[in-house]
C-alpha positions in Angstrom: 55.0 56.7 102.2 52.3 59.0 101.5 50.5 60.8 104.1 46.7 61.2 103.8 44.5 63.8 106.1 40.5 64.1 106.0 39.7 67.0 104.7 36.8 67.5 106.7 38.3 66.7 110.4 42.0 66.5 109.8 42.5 63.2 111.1 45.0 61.6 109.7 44.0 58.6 107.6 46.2 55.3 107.4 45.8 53.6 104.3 46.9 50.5 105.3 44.4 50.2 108.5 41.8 52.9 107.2 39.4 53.3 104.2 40.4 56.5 102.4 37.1 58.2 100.7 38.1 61.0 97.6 35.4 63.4 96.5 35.8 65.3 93.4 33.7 68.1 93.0 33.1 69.9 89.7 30.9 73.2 89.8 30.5 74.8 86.6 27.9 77.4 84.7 25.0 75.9 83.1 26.0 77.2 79.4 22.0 76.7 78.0 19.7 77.3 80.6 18.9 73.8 80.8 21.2 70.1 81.6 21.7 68.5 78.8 22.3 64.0 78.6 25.0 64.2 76.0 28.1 63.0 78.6 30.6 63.4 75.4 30.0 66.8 75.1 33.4 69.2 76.0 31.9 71.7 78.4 35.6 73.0 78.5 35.8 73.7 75.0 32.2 75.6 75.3 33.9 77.9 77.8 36.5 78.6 76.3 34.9 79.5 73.1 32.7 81.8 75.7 35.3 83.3 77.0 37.3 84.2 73.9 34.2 86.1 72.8 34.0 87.9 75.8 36.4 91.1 76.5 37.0 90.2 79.8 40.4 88.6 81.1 40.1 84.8 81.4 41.7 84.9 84.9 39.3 87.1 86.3 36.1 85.0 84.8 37.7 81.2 85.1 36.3 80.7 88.9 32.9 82.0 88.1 32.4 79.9 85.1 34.2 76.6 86.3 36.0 75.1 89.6 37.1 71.7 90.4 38.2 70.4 93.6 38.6 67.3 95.4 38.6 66.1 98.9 39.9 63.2 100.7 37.4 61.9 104.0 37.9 59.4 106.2 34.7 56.8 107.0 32.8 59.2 109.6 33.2 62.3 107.2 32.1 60.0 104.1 29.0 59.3 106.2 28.3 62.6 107.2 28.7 64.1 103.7 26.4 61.5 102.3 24.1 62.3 104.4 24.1 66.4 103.6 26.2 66.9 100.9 26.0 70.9 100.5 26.0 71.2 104.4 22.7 72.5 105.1 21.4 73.1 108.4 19.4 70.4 109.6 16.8 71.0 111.9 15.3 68.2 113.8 11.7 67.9 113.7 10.0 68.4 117.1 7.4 66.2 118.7 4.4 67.6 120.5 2.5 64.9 122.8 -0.8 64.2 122.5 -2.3 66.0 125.6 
């Protein structure tokens, strides 16, 4: 059987009695300056042809042109990192009476 752990907390998730949440995250350098719409286009192929014209090792460059990761979360982390997804502080706002 395979054993599943949220990322977040480390509990331990049970998929037969728990909901198991996976979050894939892709970070990558905007190539143009601006998002394009075009889903078909092969932003792998656009680095590498990037990369091949750059004199630079491919190792050293790969992580600061394109990572991909992804996550498992139980229900509680799901909530929490729908609710702040790049973990910002949040500060509550404060309420002054009327006096």
């Amino acid at each position: 059987m395979i054993h599943y752990t949220c990322d977040s907390c480390k509990k331990q998730i049970d998929p037969e009695q728990d909901v198991r949440y996976v979050v894939r995250l892709e970070v990558y350098a905007s190539l143009n300056g601006e998002e394009e719409s075009d889903d078909d286009r092969d932003h792998l192929e656009e680095i590498q042809d990037i990369l091949e014209s750059l004199d630079v090792d491919e190792d050293e460059i790969s992580e600061e042109v394109y990572h991909k990761s992804r996550y498992d979360l139980c229900s509680v982390c799901r909530e929490r990192y729908l609710r702040n997804p790049l973990g910002c502080i949040v500060r509550q706002q404060v309420g002054f009476s009327k006096n």
